[in-house]
C-alpha positions in Angstrom: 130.1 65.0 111.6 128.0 67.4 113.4 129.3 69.0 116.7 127.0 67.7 119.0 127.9 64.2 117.6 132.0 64.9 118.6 130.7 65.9 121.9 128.7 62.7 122.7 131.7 61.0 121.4 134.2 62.6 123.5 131.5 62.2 126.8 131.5 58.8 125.9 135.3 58.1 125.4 135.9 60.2 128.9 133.5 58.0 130.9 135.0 55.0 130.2 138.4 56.5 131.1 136.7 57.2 134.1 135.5 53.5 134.5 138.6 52.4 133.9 140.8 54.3 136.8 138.0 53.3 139.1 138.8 49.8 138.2 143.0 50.7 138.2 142.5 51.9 142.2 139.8 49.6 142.9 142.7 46.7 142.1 145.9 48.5 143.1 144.8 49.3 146.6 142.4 46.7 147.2 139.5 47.0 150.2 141.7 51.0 151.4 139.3 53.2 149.6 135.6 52.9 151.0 133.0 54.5 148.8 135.1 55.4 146.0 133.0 57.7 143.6 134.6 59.4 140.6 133.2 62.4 139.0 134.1 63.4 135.6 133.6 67.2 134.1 135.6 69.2 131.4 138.8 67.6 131.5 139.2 67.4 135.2 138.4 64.3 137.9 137.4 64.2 141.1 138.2 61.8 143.7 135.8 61.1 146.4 135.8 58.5 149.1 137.3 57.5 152.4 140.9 56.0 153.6 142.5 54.9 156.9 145.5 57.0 156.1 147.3 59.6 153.9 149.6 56.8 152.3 146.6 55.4 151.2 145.4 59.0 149.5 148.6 59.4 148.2 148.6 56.0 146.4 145.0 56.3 144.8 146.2 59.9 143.4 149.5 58.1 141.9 147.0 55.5 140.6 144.8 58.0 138.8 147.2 60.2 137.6 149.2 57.1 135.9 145.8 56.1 134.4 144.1 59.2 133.8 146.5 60.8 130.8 144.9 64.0 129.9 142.6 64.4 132.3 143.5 66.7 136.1 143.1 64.8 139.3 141.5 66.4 141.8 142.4 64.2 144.8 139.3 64.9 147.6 139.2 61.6 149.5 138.9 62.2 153.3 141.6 60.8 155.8 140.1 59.3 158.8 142.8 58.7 161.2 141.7 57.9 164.1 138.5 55.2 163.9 136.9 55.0 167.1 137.5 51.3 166.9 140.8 51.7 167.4 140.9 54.4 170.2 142.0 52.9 173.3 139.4 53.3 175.6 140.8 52.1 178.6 141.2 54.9 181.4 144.9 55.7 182.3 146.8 54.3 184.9 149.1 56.7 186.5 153.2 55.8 185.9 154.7 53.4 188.1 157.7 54.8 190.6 160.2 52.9 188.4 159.7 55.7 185.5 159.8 58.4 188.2 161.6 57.9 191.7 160.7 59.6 194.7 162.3 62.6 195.3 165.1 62.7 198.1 165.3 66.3 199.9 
């Protein structure tokens, strides 16, 4: 079998390992991961996408590394902690006397 044959082979057999984890953290970690996009090249794969927390991050990486065999993880999904949606936005009231007493000279 020709070389470039081996090669298409081996493309092909790597992107549907690459499918496949997508589908592996699509499942394990449900709606976490927004715009999860997977990039495959030379034995290493990329992680791309967005999470509410590091947990999450953490958990995709376990997910892909348990999936992924011989292939390296390269975990790049973004942690957005604070979402403006859930920023208080409510201006500060100033503490009532019971935290702090008035002072008796």
């Amino acid at each position: 079998m020709p070389p470039e044959d081996l090669m298409e082979i081996n493309e092909a057999v790597a992107q549907g390992d690459v499918e496949r984890i997508g589908i592996a953290i699509r499942q394990r970690l449900g709606g976490r991961v927004r715009d999860l996009v997977l990039r495959h090249a030379e034995n290493c794969l990329e992680l791309h996408g967005r999470v509410a927390t590091y947990h999450a991050k953490q958990l995709a990486q376990a997910v892909a590394l348990e999936a992924a065999g011989h292939l390296r993880i390269v975990n790049l999904i973004h942690v957005r902690r604070h979402s403006a949606r859930f920023v208080d936005q409510r201006p500060l009231q100033p503490l009532s006397e019971q935290y702090f007493p008035p002072r008796i000279a």
